[in-house]
C-alpha positions in Angstrom: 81.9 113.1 17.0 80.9 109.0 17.4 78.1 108.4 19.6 78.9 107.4 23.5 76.8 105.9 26.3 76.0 107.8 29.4 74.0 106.4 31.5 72.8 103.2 29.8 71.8 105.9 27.2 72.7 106.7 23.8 74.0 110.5 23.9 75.0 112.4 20.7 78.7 114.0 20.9 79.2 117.3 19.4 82.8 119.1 19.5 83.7 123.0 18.9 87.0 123.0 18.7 89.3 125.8 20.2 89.0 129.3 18.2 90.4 132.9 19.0 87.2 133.7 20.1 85.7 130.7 22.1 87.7 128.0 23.9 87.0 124.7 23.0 83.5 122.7 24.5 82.2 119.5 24.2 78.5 119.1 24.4 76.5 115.8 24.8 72.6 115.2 24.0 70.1 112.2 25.5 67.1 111.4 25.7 65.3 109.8 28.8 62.4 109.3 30.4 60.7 111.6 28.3 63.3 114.4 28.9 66.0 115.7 27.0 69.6 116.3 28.7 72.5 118.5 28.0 75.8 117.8 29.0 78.5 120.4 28.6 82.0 120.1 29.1 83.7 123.6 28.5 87.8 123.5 28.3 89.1 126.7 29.5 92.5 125.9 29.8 95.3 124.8 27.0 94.8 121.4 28.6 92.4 118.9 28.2 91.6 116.1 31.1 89.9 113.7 29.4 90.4 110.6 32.1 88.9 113.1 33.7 86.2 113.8 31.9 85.4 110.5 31.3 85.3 109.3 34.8 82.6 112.5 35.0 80.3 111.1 32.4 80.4 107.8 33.6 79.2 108.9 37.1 76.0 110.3 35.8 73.4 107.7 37.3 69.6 107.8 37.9 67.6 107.3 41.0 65.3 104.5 39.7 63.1 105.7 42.5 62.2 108.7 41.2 62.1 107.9 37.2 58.7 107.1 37.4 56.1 110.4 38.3 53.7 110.0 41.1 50.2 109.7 39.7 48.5 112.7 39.5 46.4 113.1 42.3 42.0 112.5 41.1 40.4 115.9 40.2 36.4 114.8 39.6 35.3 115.5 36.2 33.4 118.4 35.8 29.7 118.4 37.0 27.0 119.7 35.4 25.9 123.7 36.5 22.6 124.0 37.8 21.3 128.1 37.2 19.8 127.6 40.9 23.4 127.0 42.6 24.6 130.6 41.9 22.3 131.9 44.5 24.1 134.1 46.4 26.9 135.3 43.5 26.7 138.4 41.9 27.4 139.4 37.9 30.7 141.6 36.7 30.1 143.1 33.9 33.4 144.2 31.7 32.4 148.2 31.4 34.2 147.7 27.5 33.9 144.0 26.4 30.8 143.9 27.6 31.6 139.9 28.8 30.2 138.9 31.9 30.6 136.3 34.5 29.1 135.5 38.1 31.0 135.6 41.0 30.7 134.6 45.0 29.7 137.5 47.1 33.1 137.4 48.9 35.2 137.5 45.5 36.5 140.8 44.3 37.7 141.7 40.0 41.0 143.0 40.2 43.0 144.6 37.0 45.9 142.8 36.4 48.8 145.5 34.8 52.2 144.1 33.9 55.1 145.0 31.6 54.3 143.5 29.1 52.3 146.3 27.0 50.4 143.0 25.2 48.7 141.8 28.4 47.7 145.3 30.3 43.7 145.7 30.1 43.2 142.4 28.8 43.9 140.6 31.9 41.7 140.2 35.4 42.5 138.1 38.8 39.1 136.9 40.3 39.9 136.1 44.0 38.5 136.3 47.4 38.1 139.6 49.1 41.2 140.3 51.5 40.4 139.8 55.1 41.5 143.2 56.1 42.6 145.9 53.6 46.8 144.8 53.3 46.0 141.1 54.1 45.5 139.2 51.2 43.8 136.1 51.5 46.2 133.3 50.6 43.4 131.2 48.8 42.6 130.3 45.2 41.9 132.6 42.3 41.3 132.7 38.1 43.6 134.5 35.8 41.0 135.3 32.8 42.8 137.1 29.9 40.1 138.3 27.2 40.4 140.3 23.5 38.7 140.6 20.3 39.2 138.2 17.7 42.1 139.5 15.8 43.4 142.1 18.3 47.2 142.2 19.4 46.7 141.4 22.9 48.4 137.9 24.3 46.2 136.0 26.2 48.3 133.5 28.0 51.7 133.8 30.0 55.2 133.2 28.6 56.2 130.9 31.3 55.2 127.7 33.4 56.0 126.2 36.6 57.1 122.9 37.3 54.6 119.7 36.6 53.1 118.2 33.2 50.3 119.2 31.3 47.7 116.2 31.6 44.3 116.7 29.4 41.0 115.8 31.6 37.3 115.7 30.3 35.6 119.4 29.3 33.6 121.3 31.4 30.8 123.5 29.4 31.9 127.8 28.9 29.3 130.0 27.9 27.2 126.8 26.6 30.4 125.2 24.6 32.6 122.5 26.0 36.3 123.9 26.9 38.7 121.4 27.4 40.2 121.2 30.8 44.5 121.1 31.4 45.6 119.7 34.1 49.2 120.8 35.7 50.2 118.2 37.3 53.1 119.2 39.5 55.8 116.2 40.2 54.4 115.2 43.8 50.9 114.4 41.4 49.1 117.2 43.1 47.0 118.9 41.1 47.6 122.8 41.4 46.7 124.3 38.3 43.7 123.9 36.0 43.9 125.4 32.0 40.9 126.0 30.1 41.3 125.6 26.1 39.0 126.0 23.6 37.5 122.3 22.4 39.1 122.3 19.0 42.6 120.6 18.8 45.4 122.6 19.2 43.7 125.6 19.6 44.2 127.1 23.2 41.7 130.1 22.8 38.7 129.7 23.7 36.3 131.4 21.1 32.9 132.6 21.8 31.3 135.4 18.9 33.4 137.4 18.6 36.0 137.4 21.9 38.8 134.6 22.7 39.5 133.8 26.1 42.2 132.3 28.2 41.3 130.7 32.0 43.5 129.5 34.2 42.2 128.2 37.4 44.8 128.0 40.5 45.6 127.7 44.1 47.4 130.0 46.8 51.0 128.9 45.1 52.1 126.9 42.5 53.2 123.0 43.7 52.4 124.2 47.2 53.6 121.1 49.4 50.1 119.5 50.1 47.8 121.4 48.5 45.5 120.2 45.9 42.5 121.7 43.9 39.6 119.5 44.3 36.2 119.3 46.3 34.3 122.9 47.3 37.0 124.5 45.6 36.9 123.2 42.2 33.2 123.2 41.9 33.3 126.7 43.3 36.1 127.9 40.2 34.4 126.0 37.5 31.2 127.7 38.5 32.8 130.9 37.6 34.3 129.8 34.6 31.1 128.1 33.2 29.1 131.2 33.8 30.8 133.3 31.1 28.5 135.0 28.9 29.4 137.2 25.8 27.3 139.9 24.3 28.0 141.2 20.7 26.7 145.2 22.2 29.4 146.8 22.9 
């Protein structure tokens, strides 16, 4: 169908006319701000209102208020890792892989098991120990998903929260630079932290033989106020950066 304006916008106009199996629908596509909307008008009836319709399409306004994000709020660059500042943390040691990685003498490995078949014993959730066994702390923790190279094993989830993925400096894993994600939720807090490998487009992170995925994050995700920064950054990249891989298995 002719292009229409909704909006301000340009929006494409498809129409799927009435058939014995579908009534008819009217579907309308724009672009802006950097997001893509739907519209869809579904006719269910025999009748079609279109001063109706039209008066609908013509309501659609935007908040100028909000069409611009909130900056993201300033996560330091990664620091450099002195050997002397893990005094104190002690080594896990995957009893398999063989991988290890230094933790804080109150954080705990836990196996992560889901349903997806792909994901079960490739996944761990490093966290602080619970205050009490049954009260879990509500604090920060790593999801680090792990395989060998060319095993069927997925190493990241299917789905994301709110917020926009914001590249940010590299911070050095198992003596190679991983590039840092930021997700940035829409408030510009800073709740989530992704760890890809260096080489564009390519989210694993590779060292020998085994691929990685880190994500670093806090108690929930686009918790009202919360932001990951300060002791608690350094603390997780820390962890991260202390990755070390051994080709005995």
């Amino acid at each position: 169908m002719p292009d229409t304006q909704i909006a301000g916008t340009l929006a494409i106009h498809f129409r799927h006319d009435r058939s014995p199996q579908s009534p008819a629908a009217d579907r309308y596509y724009f672009a802006r701000g950097g997001q893509l909307f739907e519209v869809l008008i579904g006719h269910g009836g025999e009748t079609e209102d279109w001063e109706l319709n039209d008066h609908f399409l013509q309501s659609i306004r935007f908040d100028e208020a909000f069409a611009k994000a909130p900056a993201p709020t300033a996560i330091p660059t990664a620091l450099p890792i002195d050997p002397a500042d893990y005094q104190g943390f002690w080594m896990y040691t995957h009893p398999i892989y063989g991988f290890s990685i230094m933790l804080p003498e109150d954080w705990v490995v836990e196996e992560i098991n889901t349903f997806d078949p792909l994901m079960n014993n490739h996944t761990l959730n490093l966290h602080p120990r619970e205050v009490a066994p049954g009260f879990a702390v509500e604090k920060e923790s790593i999801r680090m998903a792990f395989r060998n190279v060319g095993e069927d094993a997925r190493l990241w989830p299917t789905g994301v929260g709110q917020g926009e993925f914001i590249p940010q400096e590299t911070l050095d894993v198992a003596g190679q630079p991983a590039r840092r994600i930021l997700l940035v939720c829409p408030s510009g807090d800073v709740t989530e932290i992704w760890y890809h490998d260096a080489a564009e487009g390519q989210p694993n992170i590779l060292r020998g033989d085994m691929e990685f995925g880190f994500i670093f994050g806090g108690p929930g995700h686009c918790e009202p106020g919360y932001n990951l920064g300060g002791k608690t950054q350094r603390w997780g990249e820390m962890i991260i950066a202390s990755l070390k891989v051994t080709t005995e298995k």
